[in-house]
N, C-alpha and C positions, 0 to 999 in steps of 0.2 A: 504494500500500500504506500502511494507516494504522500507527501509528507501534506500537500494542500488537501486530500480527501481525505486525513485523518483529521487536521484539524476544524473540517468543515463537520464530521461526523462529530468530533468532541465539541464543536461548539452547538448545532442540535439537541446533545443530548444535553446541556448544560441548561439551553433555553427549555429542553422538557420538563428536567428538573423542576426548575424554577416555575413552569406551568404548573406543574404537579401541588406546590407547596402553597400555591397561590389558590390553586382549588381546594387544600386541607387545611384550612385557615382554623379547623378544630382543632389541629395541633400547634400549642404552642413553644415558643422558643425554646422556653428552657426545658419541655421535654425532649425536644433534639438536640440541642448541649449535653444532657442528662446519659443520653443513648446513644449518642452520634458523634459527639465532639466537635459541635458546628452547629449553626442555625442560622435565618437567614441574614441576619447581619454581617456574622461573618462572611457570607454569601458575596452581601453588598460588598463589603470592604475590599474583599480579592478581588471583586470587578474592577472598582476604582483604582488599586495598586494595579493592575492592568494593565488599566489605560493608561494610568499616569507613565509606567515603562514604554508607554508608546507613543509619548509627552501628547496626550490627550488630557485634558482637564474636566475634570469628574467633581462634585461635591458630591459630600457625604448621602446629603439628602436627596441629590439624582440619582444615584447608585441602589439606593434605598429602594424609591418609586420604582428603578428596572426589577429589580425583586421583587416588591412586596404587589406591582402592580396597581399601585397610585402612593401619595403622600405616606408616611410612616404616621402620621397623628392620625388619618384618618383608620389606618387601619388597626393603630392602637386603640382608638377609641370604638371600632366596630368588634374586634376580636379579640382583643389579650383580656386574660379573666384576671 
């Protein structure tokens, strides 16, 4: 496998991920910390260091929204118990 259809495949799967997490909005963070050693913040965070290695300019809170699939307030306020 050359190197462009791997990282077209791991970036798919990263965005399914993160489709996934965004539909189990009943799980919360820290049970995936708890079980996983990650949640989606960290999620955010790796995206942003990312970019920023590819001197892309990311805030916290855009990185956030690619995750969480809108504002992190709002989805704190709709989901975290």
């Amino acid at each position: 496998m050359d190197d462009t259809t791997k990282k077209e495949l791991q970036s798919a799967a990263f965005e399914r991920l993160i489709q996934h997490l965004r539909e189990r909005n009943d799980v919360q963070n820290l049970d995936l910390m708890n079980l996983a050693g990650f949640c989606r913040n960290c999620l955010s965070k790796w995206y942003r260091e990312e970019a920023n290695k590819n001197n892309i300019s990311i805030s916290d809170s855009e990185a956030r929204e690619h995750v969480y699939g809108m504002p992190y307030s709002d989805w704190k306020s709709k989901y975290q118990k």
